[in-house]
LOTOR-791836 format. One line per 3 residues: number of its first residue (from 1); their letters; for each residue x, y, z of C-alpha. Coordinates in steps of 0.05 Angstrom, whole numbers. Each point is the difference from the previous one (the first is absolute). Layout:
BEGIN
NUM> a> X,Y,Z; ...
# end
This chain:
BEGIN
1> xxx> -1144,-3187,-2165; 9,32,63; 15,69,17
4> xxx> 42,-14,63; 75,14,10; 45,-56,13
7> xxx> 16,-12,69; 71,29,35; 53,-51,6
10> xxx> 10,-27,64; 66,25,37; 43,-48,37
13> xxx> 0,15,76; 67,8,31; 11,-40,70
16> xxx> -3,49,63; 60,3,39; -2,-4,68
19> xxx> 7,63,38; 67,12,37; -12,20,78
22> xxx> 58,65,21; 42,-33,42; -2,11,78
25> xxx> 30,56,41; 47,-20,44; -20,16,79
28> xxx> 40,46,44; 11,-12,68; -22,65,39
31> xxx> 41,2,70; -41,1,61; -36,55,26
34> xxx> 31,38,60; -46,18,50; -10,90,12
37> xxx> 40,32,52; -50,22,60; -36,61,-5
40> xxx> 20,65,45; -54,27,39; -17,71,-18
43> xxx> 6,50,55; -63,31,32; -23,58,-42
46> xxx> -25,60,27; -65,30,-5; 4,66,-36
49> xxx> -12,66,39; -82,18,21; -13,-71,11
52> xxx> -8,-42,69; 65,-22,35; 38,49,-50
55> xxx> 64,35,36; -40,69,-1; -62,-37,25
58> xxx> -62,5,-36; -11,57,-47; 75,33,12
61> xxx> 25,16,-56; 70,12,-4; 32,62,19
64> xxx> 1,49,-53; -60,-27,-48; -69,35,0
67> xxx> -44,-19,54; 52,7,56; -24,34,69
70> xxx> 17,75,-12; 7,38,71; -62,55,0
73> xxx> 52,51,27; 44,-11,-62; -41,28,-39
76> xxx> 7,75,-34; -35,40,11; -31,-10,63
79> xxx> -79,-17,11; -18,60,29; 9,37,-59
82> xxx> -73,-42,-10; -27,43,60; 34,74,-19
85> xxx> -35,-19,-72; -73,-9,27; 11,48,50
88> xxx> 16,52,-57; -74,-16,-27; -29,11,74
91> xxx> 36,54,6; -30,36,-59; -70,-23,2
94> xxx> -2,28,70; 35,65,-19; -58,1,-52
97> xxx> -55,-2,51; 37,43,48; 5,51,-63
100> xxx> -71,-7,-24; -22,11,72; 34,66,13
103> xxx> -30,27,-57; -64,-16,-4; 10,37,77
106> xxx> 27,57,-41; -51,4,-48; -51,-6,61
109> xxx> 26,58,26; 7,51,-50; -74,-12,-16
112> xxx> -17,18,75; 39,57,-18; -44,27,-56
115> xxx> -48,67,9; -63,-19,7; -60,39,-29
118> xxx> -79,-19,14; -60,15,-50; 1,74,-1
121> xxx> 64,49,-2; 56,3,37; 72,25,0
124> xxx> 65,-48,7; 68,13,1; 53,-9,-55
127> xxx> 68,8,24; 41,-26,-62; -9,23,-75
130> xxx> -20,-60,-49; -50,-48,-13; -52,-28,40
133> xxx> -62,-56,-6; -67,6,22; -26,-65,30
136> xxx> -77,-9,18; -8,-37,63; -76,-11,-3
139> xxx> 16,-56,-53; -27,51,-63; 27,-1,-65
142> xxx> -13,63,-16; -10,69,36; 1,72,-11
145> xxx> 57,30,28; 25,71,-12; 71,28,27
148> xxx> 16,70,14; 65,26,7; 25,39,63
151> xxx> 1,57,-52; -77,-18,-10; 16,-16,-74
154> xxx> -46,-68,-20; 52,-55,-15; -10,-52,-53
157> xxx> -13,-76,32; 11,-61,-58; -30,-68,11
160> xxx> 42,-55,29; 0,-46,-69; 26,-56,42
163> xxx> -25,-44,60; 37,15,56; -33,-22,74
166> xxx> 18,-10,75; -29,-27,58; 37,14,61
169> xxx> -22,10,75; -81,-7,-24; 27,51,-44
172> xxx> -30,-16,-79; 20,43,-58; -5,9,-64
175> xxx> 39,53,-52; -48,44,-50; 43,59,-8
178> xxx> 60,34,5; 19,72,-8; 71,42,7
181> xxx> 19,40,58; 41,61,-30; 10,34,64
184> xxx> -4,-25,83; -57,32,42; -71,-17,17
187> xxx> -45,-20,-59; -75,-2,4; -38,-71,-18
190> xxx> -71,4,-16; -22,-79,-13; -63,-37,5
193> xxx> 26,-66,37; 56,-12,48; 67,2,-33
196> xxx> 72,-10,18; 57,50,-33; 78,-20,-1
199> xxx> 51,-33,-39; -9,-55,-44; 12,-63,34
202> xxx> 10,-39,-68; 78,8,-5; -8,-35,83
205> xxx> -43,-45,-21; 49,-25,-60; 62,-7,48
208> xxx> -37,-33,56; -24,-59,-43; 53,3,-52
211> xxx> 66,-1,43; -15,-58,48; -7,-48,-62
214> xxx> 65,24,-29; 39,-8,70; -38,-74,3
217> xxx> 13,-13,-73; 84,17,9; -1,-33,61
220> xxx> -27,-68,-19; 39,-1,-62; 70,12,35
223> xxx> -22,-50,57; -18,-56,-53; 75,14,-30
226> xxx> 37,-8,62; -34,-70,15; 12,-20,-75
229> xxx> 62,18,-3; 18,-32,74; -28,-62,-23
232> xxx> 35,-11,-70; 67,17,27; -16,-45,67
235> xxx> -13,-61,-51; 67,8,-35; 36,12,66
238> xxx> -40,-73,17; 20,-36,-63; 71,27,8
241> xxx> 10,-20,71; -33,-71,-18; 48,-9,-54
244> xx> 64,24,39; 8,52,-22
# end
């Protein structure tokens, strides 16, 4: 015997029916195109402002938008306050010189003025109490100098602990001493070298280089103001003139 199942009935086919086709649309009848009206011609346009054939010609911008011609006199403040600026600064470096002239001059000529002893002794006259410097002139450092009084007491000389010079009028000097005059008269100077006794020329010496930078100084400084000033307020008077204003 045999192991296979039976076979599957045949099933009856059922006759295809023929497939039904939608039925037409009608057609509408569309009515005939009309044709467009004629187009207008668009009127001429005008270039903008700033560009060729434009009513302000070429690069005029309208009146009262930035970049419009501003009169130079329009403008607050006036230019010259440039000129009174720089002039301040010329004004002051030349006062400097001027100032550093006359006293170098000064300081010339109160060292002329000095009493003069050479190697040896000699007497000199002191006609106001107070203190006075010894300078050597023979370009020494140090010398032996003794002072006496118009009393003939000795007076005490201390060394000059700072450097303090001059050369004036082939005139060369240099402090190593200084000792206090108590009373006017003649005192006797006994030295070894040439030396030079007066006032100290250190106090001159400090105005006469000091000062003139201090009257330069102030005087650039205000000068650079006014033309800073004259140009930042000449810029807004510009922008508001250019806008109208």
């Amino acid at each position: 015997m045999s192991d296979a199942p039976p076979p599957y009935p045949q099933q009856p086919q059922q006759p295809q029916q023929p497939q039904q086709q939608p039925p037409p649309y009608p057609q509408q009848s569309y009515p005939p195109q009309q044709p467009y009206p004629p187009q207008q011609p668009y009127p001429p346009q005008q270039p903008p402002p700033g560009y060729p054939n434009s009513p302000g010609g070429y690069g005029a911008p309208p009146p009262g938008t930035p970049g419009t011609a501003v009169d130079n006199a329009d403008i607050r403040p006036k230019a010259r306050w440039f000129w009174i600026g720089g002039g301040i600064v010329v004004l002051g470096i030349l006062g400097a010189i001027l100032f550093g002239v006359l006293g170098f001059l000064g300081i010339a000529d109160k060292v002329d003025d000095f009493e003069r002893v050479s190697p040896g002794s000699d007497t000199i006259r002191i006609e106001s109490t107070g203190e006075y410097v010894i300078y050597a002139e023979d370009g020494s450092f140090f010398a032996s100098v003794q002072v006496v009084s118009p009393d003939g007491d000795p007076v005490d000389t201390q060394s000059y602990l700072t450097d303090l010079n001059y050369s004036f009028n082939g005139r060369s000097g240099q402090a190593i001493g200084t000792f206090e005059a108590d009373d006017t008269g003649r005192y006797t100077i006994t030295t070894d070298t040439d030396v030079a006794i007066g006032d100290s020329i250190a106090d001159d010496l400090i105005r006469t280089i000091l000062i003139p930078f201090v009257i330069a100084g102030l005087a650039f400084l205000i000068g650079l103001i006014v033309i800073i000033v004259t140009a930042v307020k000449r810029s807004g008077s510009k922008k508001r003139l250019a806008y109208g204003g």
